[in-house]
C-alpha positions in Angstrom: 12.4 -45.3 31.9 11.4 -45.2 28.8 11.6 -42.3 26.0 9.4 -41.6 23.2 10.6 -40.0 20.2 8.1 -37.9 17.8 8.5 -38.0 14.1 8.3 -34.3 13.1 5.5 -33.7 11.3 4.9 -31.3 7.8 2.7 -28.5 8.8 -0.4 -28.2 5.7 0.7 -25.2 3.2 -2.9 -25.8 1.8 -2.2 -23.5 -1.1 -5.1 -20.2 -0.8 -7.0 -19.3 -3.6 -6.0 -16.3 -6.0 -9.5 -13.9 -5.0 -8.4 -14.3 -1.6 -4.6 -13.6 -1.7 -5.8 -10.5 -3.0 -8.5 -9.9 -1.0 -6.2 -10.4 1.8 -3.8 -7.9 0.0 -6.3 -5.1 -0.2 -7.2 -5.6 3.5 -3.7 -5.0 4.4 -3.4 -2.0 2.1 -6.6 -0.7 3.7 -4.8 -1.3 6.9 -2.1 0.7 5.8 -3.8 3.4 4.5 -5.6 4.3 7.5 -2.5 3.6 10.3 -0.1 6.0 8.1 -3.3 8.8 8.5 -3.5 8.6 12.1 0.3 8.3 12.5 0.6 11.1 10.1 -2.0 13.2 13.1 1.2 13.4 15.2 3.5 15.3 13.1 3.7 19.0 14.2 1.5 21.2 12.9 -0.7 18.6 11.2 -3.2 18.7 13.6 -3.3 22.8 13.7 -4.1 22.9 10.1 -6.8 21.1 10.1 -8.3 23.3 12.8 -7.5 26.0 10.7 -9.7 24.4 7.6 -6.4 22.8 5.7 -5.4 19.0 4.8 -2.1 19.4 2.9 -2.5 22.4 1.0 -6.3 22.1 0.3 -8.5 24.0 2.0 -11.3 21.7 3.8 -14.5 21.0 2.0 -17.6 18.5 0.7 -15.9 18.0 -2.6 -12.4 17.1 -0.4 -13.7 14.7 2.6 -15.7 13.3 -0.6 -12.4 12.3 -2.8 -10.6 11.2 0.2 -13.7 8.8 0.7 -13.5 7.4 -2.7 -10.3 7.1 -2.6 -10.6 4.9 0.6 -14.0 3.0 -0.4 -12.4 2.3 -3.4 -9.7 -0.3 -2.0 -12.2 -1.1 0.8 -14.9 -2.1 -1.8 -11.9 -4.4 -3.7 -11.8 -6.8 -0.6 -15.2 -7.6 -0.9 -15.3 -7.6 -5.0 -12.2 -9.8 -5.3 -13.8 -12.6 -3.3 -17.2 -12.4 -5.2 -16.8 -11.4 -8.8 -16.6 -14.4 -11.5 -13.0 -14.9 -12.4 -12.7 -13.0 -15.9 -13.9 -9.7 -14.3 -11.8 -10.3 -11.4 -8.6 -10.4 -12.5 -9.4 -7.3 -15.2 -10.7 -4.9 -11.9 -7.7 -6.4 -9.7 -5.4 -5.1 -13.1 -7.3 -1.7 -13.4 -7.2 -0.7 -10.2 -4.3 -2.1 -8.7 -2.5 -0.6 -11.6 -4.3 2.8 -11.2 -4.0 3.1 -7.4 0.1 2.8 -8.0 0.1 7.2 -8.9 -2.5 7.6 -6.1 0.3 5.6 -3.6 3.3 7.7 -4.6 1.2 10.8 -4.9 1.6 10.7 -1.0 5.0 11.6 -1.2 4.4 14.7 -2.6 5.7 17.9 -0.7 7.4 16.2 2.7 10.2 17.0 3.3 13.8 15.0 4.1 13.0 14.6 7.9 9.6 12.3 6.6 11.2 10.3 4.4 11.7 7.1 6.3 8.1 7.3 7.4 6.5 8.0 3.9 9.1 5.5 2.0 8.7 2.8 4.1 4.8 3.0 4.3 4.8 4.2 0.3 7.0 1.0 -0.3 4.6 -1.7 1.5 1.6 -0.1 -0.2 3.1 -0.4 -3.6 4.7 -4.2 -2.5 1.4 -5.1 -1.9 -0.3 -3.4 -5.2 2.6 -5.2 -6.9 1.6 -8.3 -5.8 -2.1 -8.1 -6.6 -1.3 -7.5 -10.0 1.2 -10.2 -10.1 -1.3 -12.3 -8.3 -3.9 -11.5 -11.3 -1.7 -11.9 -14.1 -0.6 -15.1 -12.9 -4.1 -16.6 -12.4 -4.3 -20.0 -12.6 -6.2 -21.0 -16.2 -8.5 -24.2 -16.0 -8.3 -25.9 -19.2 -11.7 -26.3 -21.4 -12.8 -29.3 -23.5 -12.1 -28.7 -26.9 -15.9 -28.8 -29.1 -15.6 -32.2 -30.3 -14.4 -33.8 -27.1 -17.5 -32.8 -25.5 -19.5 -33.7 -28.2 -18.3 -37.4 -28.2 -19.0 -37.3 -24.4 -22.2 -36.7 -25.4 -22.6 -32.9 -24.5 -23.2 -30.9 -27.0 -22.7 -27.8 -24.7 -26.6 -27.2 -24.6 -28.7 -27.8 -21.8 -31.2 -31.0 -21.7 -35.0 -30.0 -23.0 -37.2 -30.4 -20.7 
């Protein structure tokens, strides 16, 4: 009888690129957002207010279900944006508003009480670990170096395009 013995083999950490690491990170954010609002739905009294016409302390309306949407589109319109907008404008948007929903995030901690505060800092704390990393993500963007004028004009490009 005879026994084979197999080499281990590496498994491929093909490396992903930045736009969609952070796409990938706004997904999961998105993800987040909406679980912790339908978790949220089973804490006492929650749903009874907003039969009554009340999210938080705000009284139901357009203007509210609007902001709540923006703030929601907002992240959701990020996944698609990071994976299609060139790289300059990319990695300023993933800055702006990565660094702008930060506030928004710890807003949501605003008026629970002590009994809540596992649920809120634990959920509060992956939002903002994933915020944190699309902005480390964008800071860190690779660079792809440029040919300096004269090198391109002694390869014979003169940086115009050929006449016709």
């Amino acid at each position: 009888m005879t026994t084979t013995q197999t080499r281990p083999t590496r498994l491929d950490s093909t490396p992903l690129p930045v736009p969609l690491k952070i796409a990938a990170a706004w997904t999961s954010l998105m993800f987040l957002y909406v679980y912790v609002d339908i978790y949220g739905f089973f804490k006492p009294g929650v749903i009874d207010d907003i039969l009554n016409g009340i999210v938080f302390e705000f009284d139901i309306s357009a203007t509210l279900l609007t902001s709540f949407l923006v703030l929601l589109a907002v992240p959701a319109m990020m996944v698609m944006l990071s994976t299609t907008l060139p790289a300059r404008a990319n990695r300023v948007t993933n800055l702006v508003v990565a660094g702008l929903y930060i506030p928004v995030t710890v807003f949501n901690a605003v008026g629970e009480t002590w009994e809540w505060a596992a649920f809120y800092g634990l959920s509060i704390g992956l939002e903002l670990f994933l915020l944190a990393a699309i902005l480390r993500w964008a800071v860190t963007w690779p660079r792809v170096p440029t040919l300096p004028a004269s090198a391109a004009i002694a390869d014979g490009h003169d940086g115009r395009r050929p006449s016709a």
